[in-house]
N, C-alpha and C positions, 0 to 999 in steps of 0.2 A: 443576554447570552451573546459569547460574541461566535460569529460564524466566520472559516477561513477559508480560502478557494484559492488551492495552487493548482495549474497547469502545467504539463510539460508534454513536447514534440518527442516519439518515439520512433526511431528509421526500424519498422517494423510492422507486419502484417497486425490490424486489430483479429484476428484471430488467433495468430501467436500469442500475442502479446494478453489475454483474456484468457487463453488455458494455463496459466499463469496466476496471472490477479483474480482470478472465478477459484483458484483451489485455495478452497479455505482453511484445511488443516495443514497445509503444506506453504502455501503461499509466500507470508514475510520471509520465510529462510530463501525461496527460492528467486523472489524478486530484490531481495536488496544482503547478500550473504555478506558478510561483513558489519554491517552495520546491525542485522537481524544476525545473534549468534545461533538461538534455536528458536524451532516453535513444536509445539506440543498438542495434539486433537486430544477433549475431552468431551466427547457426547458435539453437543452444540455450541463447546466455547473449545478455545484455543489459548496456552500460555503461549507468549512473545518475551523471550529474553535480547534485549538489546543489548553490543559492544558496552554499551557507560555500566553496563551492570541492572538499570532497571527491569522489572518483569512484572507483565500487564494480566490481565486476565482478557477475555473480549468473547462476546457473545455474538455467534453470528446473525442479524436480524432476517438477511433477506440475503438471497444469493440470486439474478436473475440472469438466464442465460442468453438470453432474445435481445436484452438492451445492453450487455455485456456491465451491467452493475452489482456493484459487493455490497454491502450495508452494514457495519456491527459495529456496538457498545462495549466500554471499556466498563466494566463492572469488578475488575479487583484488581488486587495487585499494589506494586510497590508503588503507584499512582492512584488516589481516588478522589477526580474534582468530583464536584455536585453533581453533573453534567457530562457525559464525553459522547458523543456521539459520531461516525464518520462513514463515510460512502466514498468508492473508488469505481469512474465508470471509463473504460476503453471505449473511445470512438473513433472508427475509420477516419480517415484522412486520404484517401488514394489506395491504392493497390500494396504498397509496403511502407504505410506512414500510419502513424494514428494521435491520437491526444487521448493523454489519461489525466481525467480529472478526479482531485483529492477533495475532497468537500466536511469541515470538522465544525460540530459547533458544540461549543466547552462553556462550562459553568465552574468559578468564576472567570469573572473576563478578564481580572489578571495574567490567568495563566494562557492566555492567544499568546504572545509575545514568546515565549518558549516554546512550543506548541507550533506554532507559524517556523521557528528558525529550524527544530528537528524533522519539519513536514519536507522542509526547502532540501534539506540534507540528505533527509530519505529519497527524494524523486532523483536527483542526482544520482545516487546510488541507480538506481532500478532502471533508469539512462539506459548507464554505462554497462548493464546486467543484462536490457531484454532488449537492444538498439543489435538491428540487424546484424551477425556477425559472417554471414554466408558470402559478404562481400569479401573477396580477397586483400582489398586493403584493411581490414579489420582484424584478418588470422584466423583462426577456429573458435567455437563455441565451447568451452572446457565440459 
């Protein structure tokens, strides 16, 4: 199985940035909109339509609000490896910084390689989406 771990620095409180990535039904649209065109709450799973056109199904496994970590499985949709599993955890960094780590581990191990470049893409997104914007060199938050 192979397992992927992207990191990325957020100029943003871990508690911002967690009422965010912790809202499960709402979540992908509101941490990367563009690239997330909707997402849809159905009981305990969520559709994700992404920009290219695909749409995932995902079951949320575990939401934990104490360690600021997401947990869910891609169980349908216009994707279905063997395997898709992933976890997203906000961790403080200082006072208005934090690290969010993406953590997927996918069956087959072909599909890391695609999987790895749309993870890199998506964080980027969510950057430029939940990177503090209260600073006046940034502009306003839309």
């Amino acid at each position: 199985m192979a397992s992927i771990s992207k990191e990325i620095v957020i100029e943003s409180s871990a508690e911002d940035v967690w009422e965010v990535i912790g809202d499960f039904a709402a979540g992908p649209s509101r941490m990367a909109p563009g690239f997330v065109l909707d997402t849809q709450a159905e009981g305990d799973c969520r559709i994700v339509t992404f920009v290219n056109g695909t749409v995932v199904r995902e079951r949320r496994v575990s939401v934990d609000h104490d360690t600021r970590r997401i947990v869910y499985a891609v169980v349908g949709g216009d994707v279905q490896p063997e395997h898709d599993n992933a976890s997203m955890q906000v961790v403080a960094d200082g006072e208005r910084r934090c690290r969010l780590v993406w953590i997927r581990d996918v069956l087959p191990d072909e599909l890391s390689a695609s999987m790895a470049d749309a993870m890199s893409h998506g964080l980027e997104v969510i950057k430029r989406t939940l990177d503090d914007t209260h600073d006046p060199r940034h502009g306003s938050r839309a």
